[in-house]
DRENSELO-765894 format. One record per residue (C-alpha): residue number from 1; residue in three letters; x, y, z. Coordinates in nm, 2 decimals, m for minus. Layout:
> NUM; ALA; X; Y; Z $
...
//
This chain:
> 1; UNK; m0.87; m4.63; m5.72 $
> 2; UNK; m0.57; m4.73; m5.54 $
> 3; UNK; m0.36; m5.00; m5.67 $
> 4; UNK; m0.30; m5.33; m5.38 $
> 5; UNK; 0.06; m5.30; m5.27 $
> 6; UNK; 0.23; m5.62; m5.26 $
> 7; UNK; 0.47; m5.66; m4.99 $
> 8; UNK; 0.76; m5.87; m5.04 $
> 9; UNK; 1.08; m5.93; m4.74 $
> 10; UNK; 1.44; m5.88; m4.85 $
> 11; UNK; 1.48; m6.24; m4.80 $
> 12; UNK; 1.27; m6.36; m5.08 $
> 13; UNK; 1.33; m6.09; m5.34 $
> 14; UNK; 1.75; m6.20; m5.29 $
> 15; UNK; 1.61; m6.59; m5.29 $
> 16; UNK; 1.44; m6.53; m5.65 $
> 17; UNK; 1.73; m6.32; m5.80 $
> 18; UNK; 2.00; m6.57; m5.69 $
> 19; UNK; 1.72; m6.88; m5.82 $
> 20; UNK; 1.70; m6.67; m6.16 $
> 21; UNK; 2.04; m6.57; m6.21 $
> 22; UNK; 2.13; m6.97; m6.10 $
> 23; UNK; 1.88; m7.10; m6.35 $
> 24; UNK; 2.01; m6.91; m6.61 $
> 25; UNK; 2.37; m7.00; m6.56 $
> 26; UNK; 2.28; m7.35; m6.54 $
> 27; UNK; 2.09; m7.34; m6.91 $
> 28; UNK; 2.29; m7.15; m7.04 $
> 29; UNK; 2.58; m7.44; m6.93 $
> 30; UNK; 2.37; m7.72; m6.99 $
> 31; UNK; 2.30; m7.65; m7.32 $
> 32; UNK; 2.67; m7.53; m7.39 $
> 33; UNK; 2.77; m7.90; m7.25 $
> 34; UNK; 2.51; m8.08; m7.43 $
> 35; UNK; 2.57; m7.91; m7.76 $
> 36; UNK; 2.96; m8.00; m7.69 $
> 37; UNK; 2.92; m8.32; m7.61 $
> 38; UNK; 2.75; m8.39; m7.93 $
> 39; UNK; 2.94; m8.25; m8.12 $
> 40; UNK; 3.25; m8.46; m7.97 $
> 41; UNK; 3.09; m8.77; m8.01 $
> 42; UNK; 2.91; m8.71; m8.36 $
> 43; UNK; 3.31; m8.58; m8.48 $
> 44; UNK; 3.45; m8.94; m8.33 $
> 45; UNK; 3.17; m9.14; m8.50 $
> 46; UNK; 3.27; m8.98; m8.82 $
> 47; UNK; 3.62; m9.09; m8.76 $
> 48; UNK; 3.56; m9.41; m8.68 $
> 49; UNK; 3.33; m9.44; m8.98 $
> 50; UNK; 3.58; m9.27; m9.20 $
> 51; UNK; 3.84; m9.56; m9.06 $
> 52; UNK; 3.59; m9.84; m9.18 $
> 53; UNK; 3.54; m9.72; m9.49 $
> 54; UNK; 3.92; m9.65; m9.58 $
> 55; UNK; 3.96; m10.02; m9.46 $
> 56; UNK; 3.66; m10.12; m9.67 $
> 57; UNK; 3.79; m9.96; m9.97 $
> 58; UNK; 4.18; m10.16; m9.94 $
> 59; UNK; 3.99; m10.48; m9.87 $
> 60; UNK; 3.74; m10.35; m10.20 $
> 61; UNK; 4.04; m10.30; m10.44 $
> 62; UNK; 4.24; m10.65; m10.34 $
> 63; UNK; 3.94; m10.84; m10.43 $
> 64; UNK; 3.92; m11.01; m10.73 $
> 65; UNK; 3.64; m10.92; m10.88 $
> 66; UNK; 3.57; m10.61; m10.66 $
> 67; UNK; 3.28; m10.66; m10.41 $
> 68; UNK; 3.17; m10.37; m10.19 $
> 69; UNK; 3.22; m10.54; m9.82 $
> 70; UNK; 3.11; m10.45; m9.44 $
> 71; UNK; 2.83; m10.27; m9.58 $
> 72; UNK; 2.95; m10.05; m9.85 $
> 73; UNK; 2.80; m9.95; m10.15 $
> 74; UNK; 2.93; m9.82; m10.49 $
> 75; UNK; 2.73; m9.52; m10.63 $
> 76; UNK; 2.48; m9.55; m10.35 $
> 77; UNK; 2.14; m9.32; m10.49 $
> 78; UNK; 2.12; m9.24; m10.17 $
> 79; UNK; 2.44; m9.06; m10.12 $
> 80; UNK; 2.38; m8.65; m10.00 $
> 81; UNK; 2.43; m8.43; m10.21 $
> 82; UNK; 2.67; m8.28; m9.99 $
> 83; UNK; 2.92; m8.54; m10.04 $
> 84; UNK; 2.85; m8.63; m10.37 $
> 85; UNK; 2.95; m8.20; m10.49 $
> 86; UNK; 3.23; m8.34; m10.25 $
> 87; UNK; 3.38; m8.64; m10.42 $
> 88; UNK; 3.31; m8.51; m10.78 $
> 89; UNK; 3.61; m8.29; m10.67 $
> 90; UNK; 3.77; m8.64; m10.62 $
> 91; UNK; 3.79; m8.56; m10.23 $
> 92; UNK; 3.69; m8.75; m9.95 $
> 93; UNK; 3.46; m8.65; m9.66 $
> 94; UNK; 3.19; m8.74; m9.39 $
> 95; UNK; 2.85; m8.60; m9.34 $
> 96; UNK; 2.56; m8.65; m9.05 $
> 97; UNK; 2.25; m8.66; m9.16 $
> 98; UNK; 1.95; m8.55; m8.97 $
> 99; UNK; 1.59; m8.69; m8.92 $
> 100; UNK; 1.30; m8.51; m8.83 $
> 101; UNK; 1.28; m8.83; m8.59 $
> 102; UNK; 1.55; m9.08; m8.44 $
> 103; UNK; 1.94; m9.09; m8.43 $
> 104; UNK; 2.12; m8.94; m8.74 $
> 105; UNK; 2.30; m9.10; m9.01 $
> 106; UNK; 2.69; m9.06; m9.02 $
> 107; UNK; 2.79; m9.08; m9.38 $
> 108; UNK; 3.16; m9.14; m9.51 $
> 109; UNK; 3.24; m9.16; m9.91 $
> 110; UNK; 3.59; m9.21; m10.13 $
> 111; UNK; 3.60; m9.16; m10.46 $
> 112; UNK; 3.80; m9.46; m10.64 $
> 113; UNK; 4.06; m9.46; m10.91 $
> 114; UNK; 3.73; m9.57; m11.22 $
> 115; UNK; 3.52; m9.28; m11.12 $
> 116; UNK; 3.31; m9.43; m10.89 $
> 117; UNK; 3.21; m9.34; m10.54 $
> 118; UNK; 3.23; m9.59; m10.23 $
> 119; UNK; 3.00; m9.50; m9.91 $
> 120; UNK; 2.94; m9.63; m9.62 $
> 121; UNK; 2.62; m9.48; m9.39 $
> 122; UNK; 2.53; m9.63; m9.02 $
> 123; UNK; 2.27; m9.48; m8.75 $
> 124; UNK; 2.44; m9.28; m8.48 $
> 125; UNK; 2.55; m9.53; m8.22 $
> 126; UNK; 2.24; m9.67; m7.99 $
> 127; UNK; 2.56; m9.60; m7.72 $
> 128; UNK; 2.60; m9.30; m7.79 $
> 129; UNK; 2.23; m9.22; m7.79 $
> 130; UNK; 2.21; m9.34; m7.47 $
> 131; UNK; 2.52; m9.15; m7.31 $
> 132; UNK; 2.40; m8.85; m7.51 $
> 133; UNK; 2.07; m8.91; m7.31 $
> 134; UNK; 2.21; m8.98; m6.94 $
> 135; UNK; 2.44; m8.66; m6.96 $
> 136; UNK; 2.08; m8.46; m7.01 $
> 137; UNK; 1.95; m8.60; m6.73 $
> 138; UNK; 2.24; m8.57; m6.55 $
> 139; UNK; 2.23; m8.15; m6.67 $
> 140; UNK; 1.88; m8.17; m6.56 $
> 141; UNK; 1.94; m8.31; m6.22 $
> 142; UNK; 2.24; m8.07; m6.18 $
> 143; UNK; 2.04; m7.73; m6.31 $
> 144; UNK; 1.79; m7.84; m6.05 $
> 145; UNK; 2.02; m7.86; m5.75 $
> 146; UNK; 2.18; m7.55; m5.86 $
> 147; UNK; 1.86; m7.36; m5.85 $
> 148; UNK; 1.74; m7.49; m5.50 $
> 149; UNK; 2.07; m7.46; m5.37 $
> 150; UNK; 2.08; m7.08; m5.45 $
> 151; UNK; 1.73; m7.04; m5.33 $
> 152; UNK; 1.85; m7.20; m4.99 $
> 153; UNK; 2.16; m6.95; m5.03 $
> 154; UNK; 1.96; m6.65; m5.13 $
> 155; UNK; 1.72; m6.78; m4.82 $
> 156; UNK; 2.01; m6.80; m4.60 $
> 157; UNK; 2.19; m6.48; m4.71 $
> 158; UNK; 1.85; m6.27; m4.71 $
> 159; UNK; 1.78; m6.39; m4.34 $
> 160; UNK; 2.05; m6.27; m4.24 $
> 161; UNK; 2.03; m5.87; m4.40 $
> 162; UNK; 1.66; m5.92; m4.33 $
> 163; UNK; 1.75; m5.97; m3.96 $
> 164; UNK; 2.03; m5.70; m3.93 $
> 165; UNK; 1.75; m5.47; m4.15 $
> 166; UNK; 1.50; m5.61; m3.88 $
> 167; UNK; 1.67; m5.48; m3.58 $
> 168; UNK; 1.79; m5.17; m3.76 $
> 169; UNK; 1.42; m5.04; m3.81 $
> 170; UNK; 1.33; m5.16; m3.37 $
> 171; UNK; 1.64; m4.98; m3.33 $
> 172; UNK; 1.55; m4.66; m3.54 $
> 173; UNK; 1.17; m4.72; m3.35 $
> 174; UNK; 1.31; m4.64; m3.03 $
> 175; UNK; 1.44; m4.34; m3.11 $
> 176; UNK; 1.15; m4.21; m3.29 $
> 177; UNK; 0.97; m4.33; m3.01 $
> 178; UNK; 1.23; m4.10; m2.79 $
> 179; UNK; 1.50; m4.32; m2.65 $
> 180; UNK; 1.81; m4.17; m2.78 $
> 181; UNK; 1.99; m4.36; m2.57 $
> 182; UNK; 2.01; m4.68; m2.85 $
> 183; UNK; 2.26; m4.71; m3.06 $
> 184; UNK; 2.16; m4.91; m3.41 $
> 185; UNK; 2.52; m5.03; m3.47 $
> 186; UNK; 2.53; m5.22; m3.10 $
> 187; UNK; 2.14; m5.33; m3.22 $
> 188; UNK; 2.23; m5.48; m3.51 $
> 189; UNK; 2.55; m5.67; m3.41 $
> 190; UNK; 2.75; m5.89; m3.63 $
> 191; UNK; 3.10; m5.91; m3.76 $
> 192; UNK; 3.06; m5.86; m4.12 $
> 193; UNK; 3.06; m5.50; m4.24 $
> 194; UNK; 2.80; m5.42; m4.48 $
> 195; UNK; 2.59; m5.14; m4.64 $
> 196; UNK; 2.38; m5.19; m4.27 $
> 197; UNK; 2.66; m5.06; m4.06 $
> 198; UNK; 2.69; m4.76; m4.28 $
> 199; UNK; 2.30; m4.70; m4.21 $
> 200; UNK; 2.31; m4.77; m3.91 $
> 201; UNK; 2.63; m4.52; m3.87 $
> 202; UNK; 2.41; m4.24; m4.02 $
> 203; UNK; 2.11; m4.32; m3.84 $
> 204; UNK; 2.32; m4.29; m3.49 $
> 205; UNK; 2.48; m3.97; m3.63 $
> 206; UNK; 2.15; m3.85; m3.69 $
> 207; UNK; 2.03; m3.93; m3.35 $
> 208; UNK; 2.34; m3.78; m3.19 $
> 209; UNK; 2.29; m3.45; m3.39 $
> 210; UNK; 1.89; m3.44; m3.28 $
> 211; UNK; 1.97; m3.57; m2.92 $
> 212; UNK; 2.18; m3.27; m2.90 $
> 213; UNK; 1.96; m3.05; m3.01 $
> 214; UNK; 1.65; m3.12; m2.83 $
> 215; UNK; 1.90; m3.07; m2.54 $
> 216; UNK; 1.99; m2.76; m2.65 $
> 217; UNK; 1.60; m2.65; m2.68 $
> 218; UNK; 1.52; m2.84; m2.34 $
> 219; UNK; 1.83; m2.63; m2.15 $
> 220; UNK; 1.66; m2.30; m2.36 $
> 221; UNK; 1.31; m2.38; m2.25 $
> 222; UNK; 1.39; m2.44; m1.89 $
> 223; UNK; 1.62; m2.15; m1.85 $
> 224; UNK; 1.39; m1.89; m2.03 $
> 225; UNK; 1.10; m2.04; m1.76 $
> 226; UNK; 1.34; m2.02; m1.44 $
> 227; UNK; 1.42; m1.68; m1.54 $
> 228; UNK; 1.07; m1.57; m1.58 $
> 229; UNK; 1.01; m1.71; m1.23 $
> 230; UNK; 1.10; m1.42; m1.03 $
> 231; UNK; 0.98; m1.17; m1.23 $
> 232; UNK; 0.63; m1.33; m1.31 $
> 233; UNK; 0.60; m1.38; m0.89 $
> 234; UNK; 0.66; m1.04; m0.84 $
> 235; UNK; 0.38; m0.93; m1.08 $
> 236; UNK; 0.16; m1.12; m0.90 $
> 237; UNK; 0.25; m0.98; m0.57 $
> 238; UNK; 0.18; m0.66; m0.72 $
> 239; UNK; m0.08; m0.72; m0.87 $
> 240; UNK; m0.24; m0.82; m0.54 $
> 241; UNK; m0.14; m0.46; m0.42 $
> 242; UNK; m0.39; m0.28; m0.66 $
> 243; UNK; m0.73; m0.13; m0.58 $
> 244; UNK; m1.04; m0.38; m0.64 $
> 245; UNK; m1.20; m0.33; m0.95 $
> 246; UNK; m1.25; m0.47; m1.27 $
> 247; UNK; m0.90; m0.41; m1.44 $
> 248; UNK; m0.70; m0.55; m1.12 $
> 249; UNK; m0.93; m0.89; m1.15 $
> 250; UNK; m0.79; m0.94; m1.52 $
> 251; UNK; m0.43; m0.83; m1.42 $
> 252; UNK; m0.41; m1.06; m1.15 $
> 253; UNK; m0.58; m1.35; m1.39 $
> 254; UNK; m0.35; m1.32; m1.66 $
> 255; UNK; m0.06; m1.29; m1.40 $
> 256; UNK; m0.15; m1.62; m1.21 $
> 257; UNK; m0.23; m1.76; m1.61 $
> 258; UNK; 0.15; m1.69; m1.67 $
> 259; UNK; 0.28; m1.82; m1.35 $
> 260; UNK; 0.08; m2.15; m1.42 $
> 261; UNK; 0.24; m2.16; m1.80 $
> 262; UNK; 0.62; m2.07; m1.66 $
> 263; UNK; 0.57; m2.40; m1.42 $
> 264; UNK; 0.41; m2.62; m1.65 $
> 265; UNK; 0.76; m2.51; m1.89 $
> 266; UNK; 0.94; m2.59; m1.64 $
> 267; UNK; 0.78; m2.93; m1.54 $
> 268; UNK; 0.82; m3.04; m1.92 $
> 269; UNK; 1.17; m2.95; m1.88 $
> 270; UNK; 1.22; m3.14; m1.61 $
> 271; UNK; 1.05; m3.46; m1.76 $
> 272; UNK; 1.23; m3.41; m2.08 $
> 273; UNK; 1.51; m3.43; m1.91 $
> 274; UNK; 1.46; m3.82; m1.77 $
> 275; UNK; 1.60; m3.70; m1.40 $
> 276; UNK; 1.25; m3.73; m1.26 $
> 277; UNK; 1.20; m4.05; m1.04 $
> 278; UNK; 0.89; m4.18; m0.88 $
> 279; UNK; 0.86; m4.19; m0.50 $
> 280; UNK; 0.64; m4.51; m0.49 $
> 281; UNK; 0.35; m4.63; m0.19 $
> 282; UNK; 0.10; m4.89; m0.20 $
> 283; UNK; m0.24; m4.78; m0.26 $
> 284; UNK; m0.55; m4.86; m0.35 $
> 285; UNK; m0.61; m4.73; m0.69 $
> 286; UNK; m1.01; m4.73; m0.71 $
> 287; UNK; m1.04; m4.58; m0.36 $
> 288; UNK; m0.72; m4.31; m0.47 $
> 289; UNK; m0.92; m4.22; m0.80 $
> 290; UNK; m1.26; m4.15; m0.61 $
> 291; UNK; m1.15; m3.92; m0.33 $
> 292; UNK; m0.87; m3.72; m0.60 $
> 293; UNK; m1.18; m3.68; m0.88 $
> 294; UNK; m1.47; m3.58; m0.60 $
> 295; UNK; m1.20; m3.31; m0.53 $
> 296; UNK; m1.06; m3.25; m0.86 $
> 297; UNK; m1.38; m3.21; m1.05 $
> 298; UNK; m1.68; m3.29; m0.81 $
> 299; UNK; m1.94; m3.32; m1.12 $
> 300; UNK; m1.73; m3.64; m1.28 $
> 301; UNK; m1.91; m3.97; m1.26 $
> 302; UNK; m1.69; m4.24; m1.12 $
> 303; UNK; m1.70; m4.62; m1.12 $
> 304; UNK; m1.49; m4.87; m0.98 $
> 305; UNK; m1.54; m5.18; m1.20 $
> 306; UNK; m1.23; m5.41; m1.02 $
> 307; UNK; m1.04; m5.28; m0.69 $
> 308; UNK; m0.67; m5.29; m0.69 $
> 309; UNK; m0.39; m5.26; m0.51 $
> 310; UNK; m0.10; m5.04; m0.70 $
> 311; UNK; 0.26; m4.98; m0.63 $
> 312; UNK; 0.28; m4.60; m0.77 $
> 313; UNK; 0.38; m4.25; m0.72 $
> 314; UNK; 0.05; m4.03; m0.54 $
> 315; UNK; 0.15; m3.72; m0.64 $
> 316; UNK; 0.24; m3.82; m1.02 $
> 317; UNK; m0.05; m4.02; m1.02 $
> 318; UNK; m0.27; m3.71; m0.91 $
> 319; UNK; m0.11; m3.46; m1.17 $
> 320; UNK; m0.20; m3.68; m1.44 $
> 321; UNK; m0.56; m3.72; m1.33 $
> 322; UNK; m0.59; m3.38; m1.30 $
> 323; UNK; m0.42; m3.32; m1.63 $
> 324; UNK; m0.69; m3.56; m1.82 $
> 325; UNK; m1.01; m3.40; m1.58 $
> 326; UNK; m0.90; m3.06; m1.68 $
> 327; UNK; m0.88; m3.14; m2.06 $
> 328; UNK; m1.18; m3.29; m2.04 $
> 329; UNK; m1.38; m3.00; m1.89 $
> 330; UNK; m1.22; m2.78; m2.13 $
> 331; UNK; m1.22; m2.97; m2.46 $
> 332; UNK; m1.52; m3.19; m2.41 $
> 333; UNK; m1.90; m3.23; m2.30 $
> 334; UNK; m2.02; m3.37; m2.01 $
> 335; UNK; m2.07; m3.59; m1.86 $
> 336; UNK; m1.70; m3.67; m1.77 $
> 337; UNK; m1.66; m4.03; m1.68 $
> 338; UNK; m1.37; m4.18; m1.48 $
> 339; UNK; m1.35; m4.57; m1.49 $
> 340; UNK; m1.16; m4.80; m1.25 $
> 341; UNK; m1.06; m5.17; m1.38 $
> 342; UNK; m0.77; m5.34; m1.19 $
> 343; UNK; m0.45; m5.11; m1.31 $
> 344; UNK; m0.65; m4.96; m1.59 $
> 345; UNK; m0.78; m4.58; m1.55 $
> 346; UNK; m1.01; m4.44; m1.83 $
> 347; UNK; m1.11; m4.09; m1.85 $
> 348; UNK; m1.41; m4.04; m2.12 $
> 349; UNK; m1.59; m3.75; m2.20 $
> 350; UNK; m1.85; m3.68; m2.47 $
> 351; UNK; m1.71; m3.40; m2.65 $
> 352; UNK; m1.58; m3.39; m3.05 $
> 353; UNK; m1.32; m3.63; m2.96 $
> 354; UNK; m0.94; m3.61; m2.98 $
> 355; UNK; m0.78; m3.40; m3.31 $
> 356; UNK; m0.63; m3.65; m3.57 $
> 357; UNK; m0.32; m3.47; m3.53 $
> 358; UNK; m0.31; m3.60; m3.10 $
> 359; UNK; m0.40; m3.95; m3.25 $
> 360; UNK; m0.13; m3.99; m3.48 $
> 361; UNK; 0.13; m3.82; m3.34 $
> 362; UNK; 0.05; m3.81; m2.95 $
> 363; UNK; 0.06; m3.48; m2.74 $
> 364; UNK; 0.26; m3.22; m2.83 $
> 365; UNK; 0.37; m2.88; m2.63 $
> 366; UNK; 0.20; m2.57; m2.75 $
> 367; UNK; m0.08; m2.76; m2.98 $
> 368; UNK; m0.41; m2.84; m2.87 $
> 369; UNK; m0.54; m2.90; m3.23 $
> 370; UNK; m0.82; m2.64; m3.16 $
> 371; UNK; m0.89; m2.40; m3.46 $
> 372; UNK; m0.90; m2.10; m3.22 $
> 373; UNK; m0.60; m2.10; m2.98 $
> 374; UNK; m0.74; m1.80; m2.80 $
> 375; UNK; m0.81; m1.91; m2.45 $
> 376; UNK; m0.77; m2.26; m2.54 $
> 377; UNK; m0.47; m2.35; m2.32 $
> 378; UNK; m0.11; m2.40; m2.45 $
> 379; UNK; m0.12; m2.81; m2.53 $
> 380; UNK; 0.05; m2.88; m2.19 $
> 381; UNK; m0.18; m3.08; m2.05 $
> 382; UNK; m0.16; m3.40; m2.21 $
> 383; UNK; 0.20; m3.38; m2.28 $
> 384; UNK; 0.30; m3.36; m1.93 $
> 385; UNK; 0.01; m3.63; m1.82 $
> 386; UNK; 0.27; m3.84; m2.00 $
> 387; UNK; 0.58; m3.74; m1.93 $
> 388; UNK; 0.43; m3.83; m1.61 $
> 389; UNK; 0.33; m4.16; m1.70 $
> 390; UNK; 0.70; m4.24; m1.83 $
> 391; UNK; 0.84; m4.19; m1.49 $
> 392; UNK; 0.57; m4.40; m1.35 $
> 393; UNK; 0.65; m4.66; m1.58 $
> 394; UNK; 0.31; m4.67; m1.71 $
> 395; UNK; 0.14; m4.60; m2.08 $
> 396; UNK; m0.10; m4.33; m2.16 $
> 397; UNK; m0.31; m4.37; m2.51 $
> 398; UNK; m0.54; m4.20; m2.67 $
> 399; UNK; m0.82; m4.26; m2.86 $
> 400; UNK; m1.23; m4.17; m2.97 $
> 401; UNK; m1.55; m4.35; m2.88 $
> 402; UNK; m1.79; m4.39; m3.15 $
> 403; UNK; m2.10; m4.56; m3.07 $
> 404; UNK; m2.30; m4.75; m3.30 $
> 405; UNK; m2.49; m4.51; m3.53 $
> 406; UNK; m2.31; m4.23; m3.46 $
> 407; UNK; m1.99; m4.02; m3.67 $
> 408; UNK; m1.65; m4.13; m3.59 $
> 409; UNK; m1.50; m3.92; m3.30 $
> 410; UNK; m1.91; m3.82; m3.17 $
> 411; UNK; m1.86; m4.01; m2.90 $
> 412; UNK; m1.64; m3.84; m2.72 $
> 413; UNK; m1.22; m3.87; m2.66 $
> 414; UNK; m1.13; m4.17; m2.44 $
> 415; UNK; m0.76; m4.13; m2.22 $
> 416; UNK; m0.68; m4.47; m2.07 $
> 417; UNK; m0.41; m4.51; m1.82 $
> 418; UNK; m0.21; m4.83; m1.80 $
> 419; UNK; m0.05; m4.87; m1.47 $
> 420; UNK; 0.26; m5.17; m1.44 $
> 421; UNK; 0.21; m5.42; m1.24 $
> 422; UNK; 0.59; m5.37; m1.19 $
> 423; UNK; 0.67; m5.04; m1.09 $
> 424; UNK; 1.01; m4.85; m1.15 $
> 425; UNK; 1.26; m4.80; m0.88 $
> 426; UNK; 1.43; m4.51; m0.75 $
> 427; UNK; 1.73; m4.55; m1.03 $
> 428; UNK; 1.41; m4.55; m1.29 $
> 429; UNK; 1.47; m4.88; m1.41 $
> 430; UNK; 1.24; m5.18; m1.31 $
> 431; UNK; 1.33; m5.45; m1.06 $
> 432; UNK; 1.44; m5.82; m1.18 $
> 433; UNK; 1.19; m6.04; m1.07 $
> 434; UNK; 1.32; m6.37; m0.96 $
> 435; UNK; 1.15; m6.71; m0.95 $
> 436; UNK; 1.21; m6.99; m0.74 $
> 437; UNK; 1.11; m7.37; m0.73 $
> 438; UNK; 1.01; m7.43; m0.37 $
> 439; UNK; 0.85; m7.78; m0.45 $
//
């Protein structure tokens, strides 16, 4: 079984890493701070406390008799044992002591001149306590803001490669989709120069490199067809020179077969070339459609749904009919259905359906998907029905009907025609509508 993919953008992946690494840092600091800070203050209480004691002891050995004052003690039990090994060695010293609950004890001891041992022991400051206490939530408020201010930084960084990476890939769409003409370095934009420019760079090298080369094929194609031209037309003239019989009928089939392939080359090679432009009329499309199928292929059933009118090219508009009838006829079953609805043309017959290979990857010269290619046409067709839609400015998909009931592609392969409502102009680019406020 396949394992769910979890999708994730750019933006949020550089967000979490720069919240992590932030988080981390600020730990990693706060505890380094605190642990400092402790350590300052617990060193200066044990300074202060030595001071007391030291003044203590003067104020202890003037007396007459000795009294322990301001809270010492002589030979305190309590003593650690720490600074009791300590001032055995007739040395004197301070020592924290820590609870398992509440501030520490901060010890001082002298040993005296008789042998015995005066200490002095007070909690850890209920000031210090509290400053100690402030500064963490001070290191908490400040690890906080660090983290959400590198989330809003990895946020705002990530937008902006997730954008540039954004119009990279609509960039790089276009050209898969044919338009060699965009460059992914102008797409993108920008000022800073990233790792995106360089892919961008390679991606329009790329383009370049197969722009040329499709170029070089197109110019092969076409020349190999024009140069065919001549001879192919004179084998048909000769052919119509033989004796009737059986053997001149194929000869002159196969030779009008090859004149029809060397124009429909040539046609591709002139649509492949983007110099084609539409010669546009009004028309009525559902009226067009009916009289060019009864003539096209008189056993189609035709419907008119919604009448419209249709800026277009009549000729283009014809070729790509009778591209879609013909395919129909020789791929499907009848009955062939054409459908009319506004600018929408549908051509449905109820065949096997479209190959998986048409439907993913669209038409393609020289593949009709059929397992016999004998007789089965040369996969023009439907690659120059739309090349012929490009130049009208209109959009030719593909797809399979599969009623209810029924395996998928059963019902027959479905061509739908999507005429602008805008069409192209001579130049082939579309006119700028303008819009006025005449209230």
């Amino acid at each position: 079984m396949k394992q769910p993919t979890l999708r994730t953008g750019v933006r949020w992946k550089i967000s979490i890493a720069i919240a992590a690494v932030g988080a981390l840092v600020a730990v990693a600091l706060s505890l380094v701070v605190h642990n400092a800070a402790r350590v300052s203050m617990l060193d200066n209480a044990r300074e202060v406390q030595m001071e007391r004691l030291l003044f203590a002891q003067r104020m202890y050995e003037a007396s007459k008799p000795r009294e322990p004052r301001f809270g010492t003690k002589v030979n305190d039990p309590k003593l650690p044992r720490e600074l009791d090994r300590l001032t055995g060695r007739k040395r004197r010293g301070t020592y924290v002591q820590q609870h398992s609950s509440g501030a520490p004890d901060v010890w001082a001891a002298v040993p005296l001149g008789n042998g015995d041992v005066l200490s002095l022991h007070t909690p850890f400051a209920d000031r210090s306590a509290t400053i100690m206490k402030r500064l963490d939530e001070a290191l908490v408020v400040g690890s906080v803001s660090v983290v959400f201010a590198g989330s809003a930084l990895g946020v705002l960084i990530g937008g902006q490669l997730s954008r540039r990476l954004r119009k990279a890939a609509t960039a790089a769409g276009k050209v898969a989709q044919g338009n060699t003409d965009v460059r992914v370095r102008d797409a993108i934009g920008g000022v800073v120069r990233d790792e995106t420019d360089e892919l961008a760079r390679a991606v329009d090298a790329l383009t370049d490199a197969l722009h040329e080369r499709i170029e070089a094929e197109r110019r092969v194609t076409a020349d190999i067809a024009h140069e065919l031209r001549t001879p192919v037309t004179g084998l048909l003239t000769a052919a119509e020179l033989l004796p009737p019989g059986r053997p001149t009928e194929l000869v002159r089939d196969r030779a009008r077969a090859m004149r029809t392939l060397v124009e429909d080359v040539l046609e591709v090679a002139r649509l492949d070339s983007a110099s084609e432009r539409a010669e546009l009329q009004e028309i009525s499309l559902g009226e067009f459609v009916v009289r060019r199928v009864t003539v096209l292929n008189p056993d189609a059933v035709v419907r008119v749904v919604h009448e419209s009118w249709v800026n277009t090219d009549p000729r283009r508009l014809e070729r790509i009919l009778g591209n879609l009838l013909t395919n129909a006829a020789k791929y499907g079953r009848p009955p062939v259905e054409v459908t009319v609805e506004g600018r929408v043309v549908r051509v449905r017959d109820h065949g096997p359906g479209f190959p998986e290979a048409l439907l993913r990857e669209g038409p393609s010269r020289f593949r009709t998907g059929a397992s016999d290619r004998a007789g089965a046409g040369h996969g023009l067709g439907l690659t120059i029905a739309a090349g012929q839609a490009r130049v009208l400015g209109a959009r030719l998909t593909f797809r399979n009907a599969a009623p209810e009931g029924t395996a998928p592609g059963a019902g027959g392969a479905v061509a739908v025609l999507w005429l602008p409502e805008h069409a192209p102009t001579n130049t082939g680019s579309f006119p700028v509508m303008r819009f006025t406020d005449e209230s």
